[in-house]
TORPA-4810 file (N, C-alpha, C, O; in nm, 3 decimals):
<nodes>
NODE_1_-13.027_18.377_0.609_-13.101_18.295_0.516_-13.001_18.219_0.430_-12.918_18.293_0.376_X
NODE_2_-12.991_18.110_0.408_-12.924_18.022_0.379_-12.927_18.013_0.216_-13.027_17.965_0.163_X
NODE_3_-12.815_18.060_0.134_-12.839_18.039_-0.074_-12.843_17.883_-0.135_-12.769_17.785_-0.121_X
NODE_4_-12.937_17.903_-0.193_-12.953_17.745_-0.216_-12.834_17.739_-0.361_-12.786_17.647_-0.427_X
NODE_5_-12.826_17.850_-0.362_-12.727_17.852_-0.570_-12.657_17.977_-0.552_-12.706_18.086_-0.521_X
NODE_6_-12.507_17.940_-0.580_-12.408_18.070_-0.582_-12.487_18.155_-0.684_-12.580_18.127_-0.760_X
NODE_7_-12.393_18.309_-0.649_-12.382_18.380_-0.765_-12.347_18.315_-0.911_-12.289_18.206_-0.907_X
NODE_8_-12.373_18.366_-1.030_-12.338_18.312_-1.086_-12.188_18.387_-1.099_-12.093_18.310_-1.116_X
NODE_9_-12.161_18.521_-1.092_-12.009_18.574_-1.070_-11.978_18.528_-0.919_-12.050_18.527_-0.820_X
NODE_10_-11.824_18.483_-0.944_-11.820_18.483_-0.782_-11.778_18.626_-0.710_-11.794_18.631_-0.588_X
NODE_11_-11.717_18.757_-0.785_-11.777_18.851_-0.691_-11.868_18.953_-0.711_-11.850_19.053_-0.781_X
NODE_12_-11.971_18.925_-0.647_-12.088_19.022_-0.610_-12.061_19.193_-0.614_-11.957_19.238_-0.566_X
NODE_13_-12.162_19.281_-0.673_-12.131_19.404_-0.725_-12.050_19.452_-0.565_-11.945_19.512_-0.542_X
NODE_14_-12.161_19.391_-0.470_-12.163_19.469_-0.311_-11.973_19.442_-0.286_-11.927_19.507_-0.192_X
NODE_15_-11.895_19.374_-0.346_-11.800_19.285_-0.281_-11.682_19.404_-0.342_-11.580_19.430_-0.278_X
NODE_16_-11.710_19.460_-0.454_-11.621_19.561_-0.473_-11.636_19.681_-0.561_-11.751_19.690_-0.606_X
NODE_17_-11.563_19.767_-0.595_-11.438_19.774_-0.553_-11.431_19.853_-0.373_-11.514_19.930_-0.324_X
NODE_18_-11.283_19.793_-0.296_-11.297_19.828_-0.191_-11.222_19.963_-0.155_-11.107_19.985_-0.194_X
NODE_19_-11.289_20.043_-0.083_-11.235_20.198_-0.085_-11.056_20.162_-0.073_-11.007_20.061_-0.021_X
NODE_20_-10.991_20.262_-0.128_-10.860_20.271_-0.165_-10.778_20.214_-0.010_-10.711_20.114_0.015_X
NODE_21_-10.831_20.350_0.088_-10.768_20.336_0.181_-10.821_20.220_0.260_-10.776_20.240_0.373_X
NODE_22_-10.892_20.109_0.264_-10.914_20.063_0.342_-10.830_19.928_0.375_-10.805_19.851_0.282_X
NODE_23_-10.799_19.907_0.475_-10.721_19.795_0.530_-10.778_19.612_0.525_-10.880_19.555_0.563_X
NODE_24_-10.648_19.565_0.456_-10.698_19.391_0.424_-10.736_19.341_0.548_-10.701_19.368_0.663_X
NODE_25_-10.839_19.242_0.486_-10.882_19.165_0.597_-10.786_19.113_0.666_-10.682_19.097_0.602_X
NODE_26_-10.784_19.075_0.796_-10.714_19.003_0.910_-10.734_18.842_0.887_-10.852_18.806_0.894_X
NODE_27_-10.668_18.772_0.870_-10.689_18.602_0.866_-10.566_18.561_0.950_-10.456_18.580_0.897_X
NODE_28_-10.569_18.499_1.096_-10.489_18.454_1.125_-10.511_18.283_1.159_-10.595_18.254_1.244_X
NODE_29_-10.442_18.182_1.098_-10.480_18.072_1.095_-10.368_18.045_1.189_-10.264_18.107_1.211_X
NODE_30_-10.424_17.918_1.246_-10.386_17.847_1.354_-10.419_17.914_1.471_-10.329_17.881_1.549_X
NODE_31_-10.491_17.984_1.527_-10.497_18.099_1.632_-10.402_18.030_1.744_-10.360_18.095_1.840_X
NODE_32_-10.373_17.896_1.725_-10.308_17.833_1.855_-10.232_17.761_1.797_-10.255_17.655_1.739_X
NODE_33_-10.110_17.832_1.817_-9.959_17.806_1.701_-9.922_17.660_1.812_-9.953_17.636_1.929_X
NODE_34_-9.840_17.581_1.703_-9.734_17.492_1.759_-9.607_17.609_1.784_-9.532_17.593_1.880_X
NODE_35_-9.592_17.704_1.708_-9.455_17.759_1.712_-9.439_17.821_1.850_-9.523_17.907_1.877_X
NODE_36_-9.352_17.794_1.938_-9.363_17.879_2.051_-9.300_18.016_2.033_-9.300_18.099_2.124_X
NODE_37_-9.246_18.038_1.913_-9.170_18.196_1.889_-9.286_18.314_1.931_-9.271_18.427_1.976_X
NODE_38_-9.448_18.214_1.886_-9.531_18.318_1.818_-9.590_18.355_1.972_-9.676_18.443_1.967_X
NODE_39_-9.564_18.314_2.087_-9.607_18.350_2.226_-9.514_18.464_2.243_-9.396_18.476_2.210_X
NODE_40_-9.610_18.556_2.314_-9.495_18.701_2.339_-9.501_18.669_2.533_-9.604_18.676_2.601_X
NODE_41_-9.376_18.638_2.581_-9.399_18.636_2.720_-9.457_18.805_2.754_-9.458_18.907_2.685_X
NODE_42_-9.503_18.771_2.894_-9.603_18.841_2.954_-9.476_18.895_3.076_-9.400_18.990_3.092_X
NODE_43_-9.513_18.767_3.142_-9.474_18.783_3.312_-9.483_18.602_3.314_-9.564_18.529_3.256_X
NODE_44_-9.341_18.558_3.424_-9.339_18.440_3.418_-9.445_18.386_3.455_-9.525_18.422_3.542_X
NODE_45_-9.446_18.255_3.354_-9.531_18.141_3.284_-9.716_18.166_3.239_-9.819_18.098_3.247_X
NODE_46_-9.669_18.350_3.174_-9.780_18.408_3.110_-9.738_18.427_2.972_-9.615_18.434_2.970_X
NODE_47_-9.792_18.440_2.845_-9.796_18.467_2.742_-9.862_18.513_2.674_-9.974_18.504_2.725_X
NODE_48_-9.869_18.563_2.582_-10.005_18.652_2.478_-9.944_18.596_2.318_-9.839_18.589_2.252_X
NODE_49_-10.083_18.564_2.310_-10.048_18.533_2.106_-10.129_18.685_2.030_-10.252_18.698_2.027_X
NODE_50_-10.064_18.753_1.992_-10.136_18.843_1.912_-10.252_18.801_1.825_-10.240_18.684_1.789_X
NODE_51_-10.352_18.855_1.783_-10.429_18.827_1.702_-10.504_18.952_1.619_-10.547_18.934_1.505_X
NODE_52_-10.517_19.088_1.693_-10.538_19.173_1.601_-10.493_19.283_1.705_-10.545_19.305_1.815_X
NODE_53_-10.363_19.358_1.637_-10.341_19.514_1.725_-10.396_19.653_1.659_-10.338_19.725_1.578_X
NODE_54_-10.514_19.668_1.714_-10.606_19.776_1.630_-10.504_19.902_1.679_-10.579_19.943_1.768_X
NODE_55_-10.420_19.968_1.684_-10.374_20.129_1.670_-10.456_20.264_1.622_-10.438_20.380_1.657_X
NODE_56_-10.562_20.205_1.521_-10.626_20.310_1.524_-10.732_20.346_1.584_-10.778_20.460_1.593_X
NODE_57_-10.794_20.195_1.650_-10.893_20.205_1.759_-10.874_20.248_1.914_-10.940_20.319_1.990_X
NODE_58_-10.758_20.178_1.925_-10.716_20.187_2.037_-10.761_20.069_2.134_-10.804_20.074_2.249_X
NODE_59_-10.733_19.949_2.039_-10.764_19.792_2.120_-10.718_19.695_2.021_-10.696_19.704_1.900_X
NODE_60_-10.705_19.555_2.149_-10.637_19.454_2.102_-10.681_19.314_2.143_-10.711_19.285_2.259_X
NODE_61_-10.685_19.224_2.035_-10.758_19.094_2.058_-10.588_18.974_2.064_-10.491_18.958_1.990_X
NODE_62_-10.631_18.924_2.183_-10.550_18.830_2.173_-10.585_18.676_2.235_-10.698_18.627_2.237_X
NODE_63_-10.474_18.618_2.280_-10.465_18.459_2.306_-10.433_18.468_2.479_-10.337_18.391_2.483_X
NODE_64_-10.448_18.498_2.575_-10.382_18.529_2.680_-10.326_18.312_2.746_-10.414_18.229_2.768_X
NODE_65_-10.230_18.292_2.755_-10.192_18.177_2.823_-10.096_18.168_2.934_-9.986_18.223_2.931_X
NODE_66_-10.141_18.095_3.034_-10.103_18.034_3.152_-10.073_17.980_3.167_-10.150_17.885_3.165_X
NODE_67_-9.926_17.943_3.205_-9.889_17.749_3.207_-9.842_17.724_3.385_-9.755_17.643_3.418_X
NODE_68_-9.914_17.803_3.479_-9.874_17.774_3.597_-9.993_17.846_3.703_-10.066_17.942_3.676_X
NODE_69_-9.986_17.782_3.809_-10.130_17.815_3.907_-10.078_17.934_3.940_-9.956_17.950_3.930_X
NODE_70_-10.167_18.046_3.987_-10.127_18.129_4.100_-10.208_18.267_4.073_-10.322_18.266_4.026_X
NODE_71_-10.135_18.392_4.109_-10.241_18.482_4.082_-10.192_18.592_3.983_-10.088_18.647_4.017_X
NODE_72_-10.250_18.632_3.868_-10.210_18.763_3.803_-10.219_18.870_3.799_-10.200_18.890_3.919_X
NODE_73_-10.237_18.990_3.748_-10.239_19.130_3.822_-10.330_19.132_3.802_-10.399_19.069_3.721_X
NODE_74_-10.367_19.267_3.927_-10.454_19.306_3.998_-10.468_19.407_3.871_-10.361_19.434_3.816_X
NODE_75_-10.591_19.469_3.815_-10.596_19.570_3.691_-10.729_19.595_3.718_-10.821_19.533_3.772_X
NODE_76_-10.712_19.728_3.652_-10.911_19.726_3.580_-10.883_19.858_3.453_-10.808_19.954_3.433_X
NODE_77_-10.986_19.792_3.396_-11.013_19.861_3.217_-11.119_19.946_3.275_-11.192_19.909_3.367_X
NODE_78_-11.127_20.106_3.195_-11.178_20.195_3.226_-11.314_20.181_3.047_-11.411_20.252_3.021_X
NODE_79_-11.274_20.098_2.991_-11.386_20.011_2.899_-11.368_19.830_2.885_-11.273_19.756_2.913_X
NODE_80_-11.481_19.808_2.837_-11.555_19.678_2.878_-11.407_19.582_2.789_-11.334_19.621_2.698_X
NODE_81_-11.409_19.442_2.868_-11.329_19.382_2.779_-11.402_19.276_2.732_-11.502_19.273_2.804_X
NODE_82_-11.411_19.147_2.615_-11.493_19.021_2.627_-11.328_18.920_2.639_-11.209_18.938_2.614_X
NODE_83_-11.437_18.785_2.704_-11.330_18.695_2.693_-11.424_18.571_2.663_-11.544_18.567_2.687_X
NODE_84_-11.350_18.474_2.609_-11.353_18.342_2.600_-11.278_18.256_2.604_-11.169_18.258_2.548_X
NODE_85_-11.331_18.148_2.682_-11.221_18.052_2.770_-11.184_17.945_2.663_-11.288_17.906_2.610_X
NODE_86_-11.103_17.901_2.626_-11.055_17.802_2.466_-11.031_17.658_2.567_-11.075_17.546_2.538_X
NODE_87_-10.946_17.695_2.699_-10.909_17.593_2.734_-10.833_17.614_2.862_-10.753_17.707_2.875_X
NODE_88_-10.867_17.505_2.979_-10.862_17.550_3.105_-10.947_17.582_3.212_-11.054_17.522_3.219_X
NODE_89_-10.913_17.681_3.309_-11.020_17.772_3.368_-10.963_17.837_3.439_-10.843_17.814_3.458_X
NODE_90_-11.052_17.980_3.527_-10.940_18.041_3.599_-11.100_18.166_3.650_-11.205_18.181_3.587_X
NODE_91_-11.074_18.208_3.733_-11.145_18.274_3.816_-11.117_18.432_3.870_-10.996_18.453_3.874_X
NODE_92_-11.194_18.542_3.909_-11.131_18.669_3.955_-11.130_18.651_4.113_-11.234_18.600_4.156_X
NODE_93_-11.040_18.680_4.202_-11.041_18.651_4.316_-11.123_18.766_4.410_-11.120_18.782_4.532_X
NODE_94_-11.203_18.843_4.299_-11.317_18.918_4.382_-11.495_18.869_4.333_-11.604_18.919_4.361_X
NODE_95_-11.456_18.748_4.248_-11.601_18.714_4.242_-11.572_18.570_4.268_-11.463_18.519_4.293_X
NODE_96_-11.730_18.494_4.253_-11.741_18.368_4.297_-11.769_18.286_4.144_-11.836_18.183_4.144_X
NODE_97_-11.732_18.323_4.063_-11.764_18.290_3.925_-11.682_18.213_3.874_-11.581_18.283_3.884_X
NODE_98_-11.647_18.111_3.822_-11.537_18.048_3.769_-11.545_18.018_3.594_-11.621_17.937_3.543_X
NODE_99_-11.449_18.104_3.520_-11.504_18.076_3.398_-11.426_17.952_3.335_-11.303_17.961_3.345_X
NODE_100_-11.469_17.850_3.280_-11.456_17.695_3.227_-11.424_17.673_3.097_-11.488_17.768_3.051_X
NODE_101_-11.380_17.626_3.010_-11.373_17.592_2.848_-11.517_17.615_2.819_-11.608_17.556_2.877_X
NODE_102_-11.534_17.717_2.715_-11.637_17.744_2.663_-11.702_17.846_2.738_-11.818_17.876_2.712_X
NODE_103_-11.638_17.901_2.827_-11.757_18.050_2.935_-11.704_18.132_2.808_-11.625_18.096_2.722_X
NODE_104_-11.771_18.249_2.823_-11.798_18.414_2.768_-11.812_18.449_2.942_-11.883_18.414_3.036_X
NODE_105_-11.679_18.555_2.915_-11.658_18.653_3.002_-11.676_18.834_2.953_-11.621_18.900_2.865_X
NODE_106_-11.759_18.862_3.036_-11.780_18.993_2.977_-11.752_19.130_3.114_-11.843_19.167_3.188_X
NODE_107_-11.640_19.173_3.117_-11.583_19.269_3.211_-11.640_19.448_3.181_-11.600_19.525_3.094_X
NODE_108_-11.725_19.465_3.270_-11.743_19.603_3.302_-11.674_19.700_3.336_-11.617_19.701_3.444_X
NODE_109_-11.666_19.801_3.248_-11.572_19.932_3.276_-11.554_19.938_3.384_-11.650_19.897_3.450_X
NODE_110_-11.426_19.987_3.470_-11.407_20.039_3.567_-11.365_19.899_3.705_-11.279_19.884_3.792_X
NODE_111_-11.450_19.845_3.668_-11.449_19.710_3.775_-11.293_19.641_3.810_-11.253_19.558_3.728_X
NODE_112_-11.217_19.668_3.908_-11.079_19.599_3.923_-11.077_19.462_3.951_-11.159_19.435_4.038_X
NODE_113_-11.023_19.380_3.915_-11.006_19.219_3.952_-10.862_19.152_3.904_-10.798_19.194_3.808_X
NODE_114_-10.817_19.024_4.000_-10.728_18.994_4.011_-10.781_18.847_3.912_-10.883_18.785_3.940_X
NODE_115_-10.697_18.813_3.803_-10.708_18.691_3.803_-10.663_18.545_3.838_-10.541_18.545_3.820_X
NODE_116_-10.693_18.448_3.870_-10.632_18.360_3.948_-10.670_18.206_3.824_-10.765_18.181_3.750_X
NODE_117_-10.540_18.133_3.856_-10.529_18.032_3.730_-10.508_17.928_3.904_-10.408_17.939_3.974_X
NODE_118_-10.645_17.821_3.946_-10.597_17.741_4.008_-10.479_17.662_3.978_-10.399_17.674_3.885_X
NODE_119_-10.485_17.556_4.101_-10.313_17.475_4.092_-10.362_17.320_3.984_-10.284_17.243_3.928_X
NODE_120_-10.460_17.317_3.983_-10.483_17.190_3.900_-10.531_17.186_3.753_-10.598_17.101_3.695_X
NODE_121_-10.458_17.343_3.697_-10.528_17.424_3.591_-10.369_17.371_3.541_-10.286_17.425_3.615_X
NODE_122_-10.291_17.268_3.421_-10.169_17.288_3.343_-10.170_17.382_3.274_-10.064_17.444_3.266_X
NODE_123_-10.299_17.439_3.187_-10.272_17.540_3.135_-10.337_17.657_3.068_-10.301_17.676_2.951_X
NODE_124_-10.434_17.747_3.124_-10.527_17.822_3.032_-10.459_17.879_2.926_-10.343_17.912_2.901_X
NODE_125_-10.602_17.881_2.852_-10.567_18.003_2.710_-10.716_18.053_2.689_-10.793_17.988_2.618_X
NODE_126_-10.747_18.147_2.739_-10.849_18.263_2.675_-10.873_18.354_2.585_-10.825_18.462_2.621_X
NODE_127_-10.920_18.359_2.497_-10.919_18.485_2.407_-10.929_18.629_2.490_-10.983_18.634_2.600_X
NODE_128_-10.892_18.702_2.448_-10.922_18.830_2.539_-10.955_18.932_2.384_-10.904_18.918_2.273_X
NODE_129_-11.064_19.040_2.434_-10.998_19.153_2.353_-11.068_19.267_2.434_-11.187_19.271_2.465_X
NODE_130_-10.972_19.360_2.462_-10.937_19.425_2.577_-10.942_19.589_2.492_-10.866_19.617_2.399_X
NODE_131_-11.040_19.678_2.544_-11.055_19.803_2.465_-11.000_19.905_2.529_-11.056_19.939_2.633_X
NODE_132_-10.892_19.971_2.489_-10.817_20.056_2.612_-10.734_20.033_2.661_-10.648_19.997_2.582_X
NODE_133_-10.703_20.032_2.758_-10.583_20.084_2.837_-10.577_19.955_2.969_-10.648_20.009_3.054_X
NODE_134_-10.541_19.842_3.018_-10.560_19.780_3.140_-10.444_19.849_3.218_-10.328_19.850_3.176_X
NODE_135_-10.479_19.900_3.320_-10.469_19.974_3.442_-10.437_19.923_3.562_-10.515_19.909_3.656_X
NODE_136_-10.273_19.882_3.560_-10.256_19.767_3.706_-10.246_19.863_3.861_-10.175_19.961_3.883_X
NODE_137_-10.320_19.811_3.933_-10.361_19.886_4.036_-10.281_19.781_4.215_-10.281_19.660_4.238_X
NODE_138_-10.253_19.842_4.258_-10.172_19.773_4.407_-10.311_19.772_4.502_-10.408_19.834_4.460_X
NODE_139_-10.320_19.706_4.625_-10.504_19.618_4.665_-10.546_19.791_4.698_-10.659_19.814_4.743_X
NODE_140_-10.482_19.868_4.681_-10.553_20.033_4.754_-10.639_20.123_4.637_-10.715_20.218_4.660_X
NODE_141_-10.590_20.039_4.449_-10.633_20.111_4.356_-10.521_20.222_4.295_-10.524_20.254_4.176_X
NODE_142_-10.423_20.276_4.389_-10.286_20.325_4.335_-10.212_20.254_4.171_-10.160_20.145_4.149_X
NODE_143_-10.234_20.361_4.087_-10.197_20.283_3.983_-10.031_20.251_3.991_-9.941_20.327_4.026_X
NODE_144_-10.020_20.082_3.937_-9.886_20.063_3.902_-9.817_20.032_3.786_-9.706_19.977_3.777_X
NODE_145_-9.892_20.072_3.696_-9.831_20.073_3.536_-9.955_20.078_3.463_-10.056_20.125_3.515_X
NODE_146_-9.953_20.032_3.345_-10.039_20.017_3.230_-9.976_19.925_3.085_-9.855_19.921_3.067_X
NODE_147_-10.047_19.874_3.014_-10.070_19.810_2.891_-10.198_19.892_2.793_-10.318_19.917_2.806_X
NODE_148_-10.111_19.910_2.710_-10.258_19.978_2.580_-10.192_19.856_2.461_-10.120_19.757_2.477_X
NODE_149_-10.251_19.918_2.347_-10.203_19.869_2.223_-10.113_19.891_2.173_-10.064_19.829_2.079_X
NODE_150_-10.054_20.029_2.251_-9.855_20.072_2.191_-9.763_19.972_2.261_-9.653_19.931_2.223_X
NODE_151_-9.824_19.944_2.362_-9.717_19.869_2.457_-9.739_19.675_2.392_-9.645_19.600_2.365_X
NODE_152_-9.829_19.653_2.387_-9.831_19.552_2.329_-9.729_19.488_2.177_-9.655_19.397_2.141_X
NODE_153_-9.800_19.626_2.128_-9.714_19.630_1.954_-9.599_19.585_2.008_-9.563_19.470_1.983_X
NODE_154_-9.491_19.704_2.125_-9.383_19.736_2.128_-9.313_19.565_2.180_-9.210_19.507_2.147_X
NODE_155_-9.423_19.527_2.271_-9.354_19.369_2.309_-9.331_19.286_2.234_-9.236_19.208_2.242_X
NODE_156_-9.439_19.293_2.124_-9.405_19.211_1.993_-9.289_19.224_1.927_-9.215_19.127_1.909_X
NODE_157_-9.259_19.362_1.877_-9.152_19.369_1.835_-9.057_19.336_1.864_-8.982_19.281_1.782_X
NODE_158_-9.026_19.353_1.977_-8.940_19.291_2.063_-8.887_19.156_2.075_-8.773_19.111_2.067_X
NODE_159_-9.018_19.098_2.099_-8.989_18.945_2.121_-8.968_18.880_2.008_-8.870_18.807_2.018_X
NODE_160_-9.029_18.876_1.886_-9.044_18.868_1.750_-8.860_18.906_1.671_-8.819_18.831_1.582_X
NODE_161_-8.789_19.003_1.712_-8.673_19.035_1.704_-8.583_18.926_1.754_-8.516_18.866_1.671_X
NODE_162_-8.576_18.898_1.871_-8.536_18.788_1.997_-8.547_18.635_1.945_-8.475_18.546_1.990_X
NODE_163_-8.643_18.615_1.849_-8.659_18.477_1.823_-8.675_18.439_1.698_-8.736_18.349_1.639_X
NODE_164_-8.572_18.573_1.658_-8.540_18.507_1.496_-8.652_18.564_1.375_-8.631_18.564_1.254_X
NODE_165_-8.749_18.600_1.429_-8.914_18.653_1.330_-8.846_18.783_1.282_-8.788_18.759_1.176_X
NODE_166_-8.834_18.885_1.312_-8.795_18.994_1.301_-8.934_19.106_1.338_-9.054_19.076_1.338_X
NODE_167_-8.870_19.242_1.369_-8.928_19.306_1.434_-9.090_19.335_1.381_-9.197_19.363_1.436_X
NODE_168_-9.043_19.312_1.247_-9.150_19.333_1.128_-9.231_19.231_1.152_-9.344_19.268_1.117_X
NODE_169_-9.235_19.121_1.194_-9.326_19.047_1.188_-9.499_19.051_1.257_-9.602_18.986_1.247_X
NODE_170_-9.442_19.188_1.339_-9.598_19.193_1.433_-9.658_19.307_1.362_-9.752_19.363_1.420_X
NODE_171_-9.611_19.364_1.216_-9.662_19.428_1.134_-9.820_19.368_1.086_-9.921_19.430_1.052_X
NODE_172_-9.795_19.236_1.096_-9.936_19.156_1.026_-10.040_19.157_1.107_-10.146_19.102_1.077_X
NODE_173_-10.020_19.220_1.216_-10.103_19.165_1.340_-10.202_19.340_1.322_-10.321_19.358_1.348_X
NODE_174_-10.119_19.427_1.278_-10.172_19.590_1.345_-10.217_19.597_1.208_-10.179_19.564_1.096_X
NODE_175_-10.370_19.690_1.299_-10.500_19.756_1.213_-10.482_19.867_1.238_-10.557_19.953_1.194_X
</nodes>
C-alpha cells in the first residue's frame, strides 16, 4: 500500500533499536563494476563478482560472467539455486531451454547440468545465488571437486590480495 505522507519522525519505533548482534545491511552499488580488480577469475574467460558470502548460512549470491563461447562444468547442487540472466544468454546442454536477458532460472536440487555460453554470446553475466555446496561431477556423476561459500571467500581473498584490494577487502561481502 502505497504512503501518501512520511512519518513525521523519519525513524519509525519498528526501525529500532536493532538487536546488538545483528549484522549491517548489505548495499553493494554498482553490482556491475567498471573495475576489473572486482571480478574474481573462475576458470579461463569465467569470473564471479561477489555480492553476498553468507558463512553462516551456508550460501552465496553472486555475478557469474562469461566472456567466451563454449562449455562450463558439468555440477549439480544438492539444494535449489535461482538465477537471473542481466545480460547475454546461455543454455544447460541437458535441456532445451535457453535462458535470455531477463529469464529467471530456477535449478532443482540434485539435478546435474552442464552450462553452455553459445559462440555468438560476447558476453554473459547472470546473477546466481547458489545454496550449498556445487558439486562438479565427470559425464558418469563421479565427483570432481566442489565450491561452497569457504571456497569462494578463500578465492576472494586471494584475488583481492593479487590486485592490490587487499585480502580484507572480501570482508564486506561475508554475512
Amino acid at each position: 500500500m502505497p504512503v501518501d505522507q512520511p512519518d513525521a519522525e523519519p525513524l519509525t519505533p519498528y526501525q529500532y533499536p536493532n538487536p546488538p548482534d545483528a549484522l549491517p545491511e548489505l548495499v553493494v552499488p554498482h553490482a556491475i563494476p567498471t573495475d576489473e580488480r572486482l571480478w574474481v577469475p573462475q576458470a579461463e574467460n569465467v569470473w564471479f563478482r561477489p555480492l553476498c558470502l553468507n558463512a553462516s548460512q551456508g550460501y552465496w549470491m553472486n555475478l557469474l560472467r562469461v566472456r567466451k563461447s563454449g562449455v562450463l562444468s558439468r555440477h549439480r547442487h544438492p539444494q535449489a539455486v535461482h538465477g537471473f540472466v542481466l545480460k547475454g544468454r546461455w543454455r544447460y546442454l541437458e535441456h532445451d531451454w535457453e535462458a535470455t536477458e531477463g529469464s529467471y532460472v530456477f535449478e532443482p536440487p540434485g539435478e546435474t547440468h552442464t552450462l553452455y555460453v553459445p559462440p555468438d554470446v560476447e558476453e554473459m553475466i547472470t546473477f546466481f545465488q547458489v545454496n550449498g555446496v556445487m558439486y562438479y561431477t565427470d559425464p558418469w556423476g563421479k565427483g570432481m571437486g566442489y565450491e561452497d561459500v569457504f571456497t569462494k571467500i578463500d578465492m576472494c581473498r586471494k584475488h583481492f590480495a593479487a590486485v592490490g584490494l587487499g585480502e580484507d577487502y572480501v570482508k564486506q561481502f561475508i554475512r
